[in-house]
C-alpha atoms as one frame of an Amber mdcrd trajectory, in Angstrom:
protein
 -11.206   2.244   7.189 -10.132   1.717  10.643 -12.625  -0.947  11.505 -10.897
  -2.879   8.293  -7.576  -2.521   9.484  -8.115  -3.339  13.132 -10.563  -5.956
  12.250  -8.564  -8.907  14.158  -8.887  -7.268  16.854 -12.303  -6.382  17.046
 -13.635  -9.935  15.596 -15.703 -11.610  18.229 -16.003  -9.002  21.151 -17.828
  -5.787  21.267 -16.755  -2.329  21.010 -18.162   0.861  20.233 -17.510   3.717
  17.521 -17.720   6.947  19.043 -18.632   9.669  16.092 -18.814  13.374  16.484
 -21.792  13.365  12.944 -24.941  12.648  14.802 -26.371  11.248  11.760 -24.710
   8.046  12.041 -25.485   7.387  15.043 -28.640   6.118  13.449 -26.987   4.623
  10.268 -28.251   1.129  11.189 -31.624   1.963  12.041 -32.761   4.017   8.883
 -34.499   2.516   5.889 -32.854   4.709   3.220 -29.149   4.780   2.949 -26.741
   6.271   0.288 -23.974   3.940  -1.590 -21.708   5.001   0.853 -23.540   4.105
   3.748 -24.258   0.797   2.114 -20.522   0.167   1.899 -19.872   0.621   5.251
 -22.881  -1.404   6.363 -21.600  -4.104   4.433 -17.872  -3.765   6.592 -19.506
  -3.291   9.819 -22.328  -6.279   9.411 -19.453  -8.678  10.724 -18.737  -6.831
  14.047 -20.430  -6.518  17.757 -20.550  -2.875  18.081 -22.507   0.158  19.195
 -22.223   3.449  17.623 -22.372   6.531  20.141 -22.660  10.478  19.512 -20.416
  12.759  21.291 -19.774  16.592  20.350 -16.506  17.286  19.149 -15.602  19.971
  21.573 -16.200  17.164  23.965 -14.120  14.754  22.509 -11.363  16.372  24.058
  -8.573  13.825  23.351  -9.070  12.701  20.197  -9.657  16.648  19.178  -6.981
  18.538  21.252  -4.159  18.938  18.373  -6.930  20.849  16.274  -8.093  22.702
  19.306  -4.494  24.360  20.226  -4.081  28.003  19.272  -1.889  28.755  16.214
   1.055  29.914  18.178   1.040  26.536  20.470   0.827  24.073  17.865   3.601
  26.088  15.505   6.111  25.335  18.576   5.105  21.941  18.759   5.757  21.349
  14.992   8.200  23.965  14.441  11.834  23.535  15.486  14.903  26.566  15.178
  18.130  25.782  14.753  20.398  28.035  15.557  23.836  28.726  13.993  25.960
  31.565  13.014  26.316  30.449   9.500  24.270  32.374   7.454  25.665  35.235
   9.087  29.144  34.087   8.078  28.380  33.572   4.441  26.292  36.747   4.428
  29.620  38.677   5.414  31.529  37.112   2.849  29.215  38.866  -0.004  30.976
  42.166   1.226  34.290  40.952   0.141  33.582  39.363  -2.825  33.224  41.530
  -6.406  31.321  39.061  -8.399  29.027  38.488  -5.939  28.230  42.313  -4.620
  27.625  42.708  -8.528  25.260  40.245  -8.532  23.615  41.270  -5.657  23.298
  45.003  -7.084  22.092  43.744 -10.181  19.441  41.608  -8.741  18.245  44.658
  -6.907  17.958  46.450  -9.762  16.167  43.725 -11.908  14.098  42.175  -9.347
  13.987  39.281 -11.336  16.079  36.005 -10.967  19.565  35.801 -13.175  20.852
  32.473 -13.428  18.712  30.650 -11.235  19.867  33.444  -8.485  17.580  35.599
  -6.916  17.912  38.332  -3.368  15.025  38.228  -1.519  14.745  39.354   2.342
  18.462  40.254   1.714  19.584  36.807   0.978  21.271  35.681  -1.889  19.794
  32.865  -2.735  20.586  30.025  -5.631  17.532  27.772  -7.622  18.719  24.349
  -5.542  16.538  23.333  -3.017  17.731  21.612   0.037  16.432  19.557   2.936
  16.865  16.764   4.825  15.885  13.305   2.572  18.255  11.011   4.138  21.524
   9.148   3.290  20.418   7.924   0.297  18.579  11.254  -1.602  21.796  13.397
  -0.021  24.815  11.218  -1.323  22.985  11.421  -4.795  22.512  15.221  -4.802
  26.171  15.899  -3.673  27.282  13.346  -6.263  25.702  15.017  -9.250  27.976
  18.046  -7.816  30.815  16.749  -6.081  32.980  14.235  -5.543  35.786  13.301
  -3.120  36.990   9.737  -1.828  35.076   8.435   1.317  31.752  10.610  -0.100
  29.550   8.014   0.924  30.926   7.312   4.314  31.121  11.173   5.017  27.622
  11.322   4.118  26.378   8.642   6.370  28.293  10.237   9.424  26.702  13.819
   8.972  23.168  12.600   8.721  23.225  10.079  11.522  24.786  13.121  13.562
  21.564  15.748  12.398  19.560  16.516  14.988  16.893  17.109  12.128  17.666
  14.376  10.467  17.153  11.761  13.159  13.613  13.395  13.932  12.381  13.909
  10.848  10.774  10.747   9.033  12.305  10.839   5.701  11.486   8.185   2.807
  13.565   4.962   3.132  12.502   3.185  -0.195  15.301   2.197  -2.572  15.985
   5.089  -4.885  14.017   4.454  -8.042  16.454   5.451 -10.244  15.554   5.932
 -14.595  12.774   4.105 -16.307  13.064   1.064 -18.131  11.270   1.226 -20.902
  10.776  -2.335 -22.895  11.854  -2.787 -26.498   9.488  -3.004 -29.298   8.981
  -6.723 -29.646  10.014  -7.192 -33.698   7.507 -10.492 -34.643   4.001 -11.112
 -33.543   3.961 -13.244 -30.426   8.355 -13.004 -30.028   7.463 -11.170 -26.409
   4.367 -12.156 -24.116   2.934 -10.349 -20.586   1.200 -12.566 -18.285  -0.508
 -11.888 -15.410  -3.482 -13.566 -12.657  -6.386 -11.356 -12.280  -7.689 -12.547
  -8.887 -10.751 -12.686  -6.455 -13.146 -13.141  -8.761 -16.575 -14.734  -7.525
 -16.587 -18.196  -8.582 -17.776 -19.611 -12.186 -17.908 -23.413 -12.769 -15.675
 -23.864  -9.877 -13.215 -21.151 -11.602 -12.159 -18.070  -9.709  -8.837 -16.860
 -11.459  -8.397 -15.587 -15.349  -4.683 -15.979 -16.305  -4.261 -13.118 -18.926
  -1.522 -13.521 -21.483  -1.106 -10.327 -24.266   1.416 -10.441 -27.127   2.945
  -6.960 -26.652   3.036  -5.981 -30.525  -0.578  -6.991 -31.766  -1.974  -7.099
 -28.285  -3.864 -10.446 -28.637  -4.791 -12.025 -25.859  -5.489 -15.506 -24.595
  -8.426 -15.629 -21.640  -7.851 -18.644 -19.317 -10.305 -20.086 -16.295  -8.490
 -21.324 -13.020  -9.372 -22.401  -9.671  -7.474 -22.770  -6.767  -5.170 -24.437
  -5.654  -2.419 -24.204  -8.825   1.450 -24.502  -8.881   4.173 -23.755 -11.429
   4.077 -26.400 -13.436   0.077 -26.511 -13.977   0.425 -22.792 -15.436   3.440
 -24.253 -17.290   1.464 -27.456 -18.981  -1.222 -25.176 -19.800   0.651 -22.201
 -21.213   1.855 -25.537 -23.952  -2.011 -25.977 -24.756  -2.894 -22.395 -25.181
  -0.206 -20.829 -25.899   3.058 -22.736 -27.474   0.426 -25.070 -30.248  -0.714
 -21.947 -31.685   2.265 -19.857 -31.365   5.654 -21.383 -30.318   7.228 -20.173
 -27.966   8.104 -16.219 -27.408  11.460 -14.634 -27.186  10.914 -13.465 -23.573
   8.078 -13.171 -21.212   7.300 -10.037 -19.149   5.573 -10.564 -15.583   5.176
  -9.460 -12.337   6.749 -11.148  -9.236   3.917 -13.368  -8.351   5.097 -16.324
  -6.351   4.253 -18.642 -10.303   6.637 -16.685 -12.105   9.919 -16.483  -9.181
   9.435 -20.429  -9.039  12.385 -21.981  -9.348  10.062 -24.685 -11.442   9.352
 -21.652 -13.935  12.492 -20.441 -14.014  13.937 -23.507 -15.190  11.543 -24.953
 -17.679  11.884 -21.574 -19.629  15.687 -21.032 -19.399  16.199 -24.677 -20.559
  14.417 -23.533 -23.665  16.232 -20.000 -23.937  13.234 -18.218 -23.272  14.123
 -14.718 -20.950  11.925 -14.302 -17.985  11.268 -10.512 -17.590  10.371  -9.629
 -13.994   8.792  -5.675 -13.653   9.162  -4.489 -10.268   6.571  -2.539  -7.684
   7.382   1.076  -9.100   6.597  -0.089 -12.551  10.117   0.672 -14.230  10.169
  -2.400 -16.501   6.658  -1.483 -18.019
């Protein structure tokens, strides 16, 4: 896996793999090998490199993190914050009535009530907390709350977290609800297309373009080779396609460079045919 990631930089000059499994340290000189091994003979064929055994409690850099007692790597990992907050709203149970109720109740019961529960004397509710970001937070305190400048005041407090700026918290767009597609009403009135690629080479064809009706779920098969554009996919999509079907209502794809063409784009609008574009998380399918 490495070797495949860092493979520009290891084309054409020697290195050499350093392995704390002594087996492999013969992997390219035995006769039998697993389907494993064959896989990563296959990867490693292409490189200069020599493969070296060293014992893991030698390997002292590479292994130090998994050498460190308990108690060292927990204060590594493990930051406290301290604040005199909890012991604020802890004090405030005394003078509230509904709340010392609750408490006394929950002793009692030793089960949750209302998505409360009291363990290690804390009152605690069902909603989980953390630090997620700007993003995850401002949606969280919306489904609550609301006031005017919510989003700004939310931006301010996490970009002044301590936490917050160390921890590395998802940054992809929130997702949001699915999408699900509508139940095309007539045979062949909605079409998905796609390219199924890298394919080893047949008659000088390396590409299948794949295009399903989404009620029936026929399917036309066709051969490609490289180099195509827009309007080649276009001109055949009229042979296969449009003579024995006319043309569909709207057409679901992914973003492939062939379908965002501005070629594309216009040949179908100017017949009032609605590209549908699904995105990476798969909320359009």
């Amino acid at each position: 896996m490495v070797v495949s990631r860092w493979g520009q930089y290891l084309t054409s000059r020697h290195f050499i793999v350093i392995t704390d499994q002594k087996a492999l340290k013969f992997l390219l000189e035995q006769k039998l090998h697993t389907g494993s091994q064959l896989k990563w003979i296959i990867k490693l064929m292409q490189f200069d490199f020599t493969i070296e055994y060293k014992k893991g409690k030698q390997n002292k850099v590479a292994d130090a993190l998994s050498r460190i007692p308990a108690v060292e790597l927990a204060s590594l990992t493990l930051g406290v914050v301290r604040s005199d907050l909890l012991q604020t709203i802890m004090s405030s149970w005394d003078s509230d009535t509904e709340l010392r109720k609750l408490i006394h109740k929950l002793s009692i019961l030793k089960e949750d009530i209302k998505g409360f529960s009291f363990i290690n004397q804390q009152l605690r509710w069902k909603v989980h907390g953390g630090h997620s970001g700007i993003d995850h937070t401002y949606r969280r305190i919306t489904s609550l709350f609301y006031w005017k400048g919510l989003r700004r005041d939310v931006e301010d407090y996490i970009k002044g977290c301590e936490i917050c700026q160390k921890c590395k918290y998802d940054k992809a767009t929130y997702l949001g609800l699915f999408q699900p597609l509508a139940i095309p009403s007539l045979a062949w009135a909605s079409v998905s297309m796609d390219f199924i690629e890298g394919l080893p080479k047949s008659k000088g064809k390396e590409v299948i373009w794949v295009v399903v009706d989404r009620l029936t779920k026929y399917v036309h098969f066709v051969a490609l080779s490289h180099p195509y554009t827009a309007l080649d996919i276009a001109n055949l999509f009229m042979e296969h396609v449009f003579k024995l079907h006319c043309l569909p209502e709207d057409i679901v794809s992914d973003r492939d460079p062939i379908f965002t063409s501005k070629v594309w784009r216009e040949l179908f609008a100017m017949q009032g045919v609605t590209l549908k574009t699904s995105t990476a998380d798969r909320r359009t399918n």
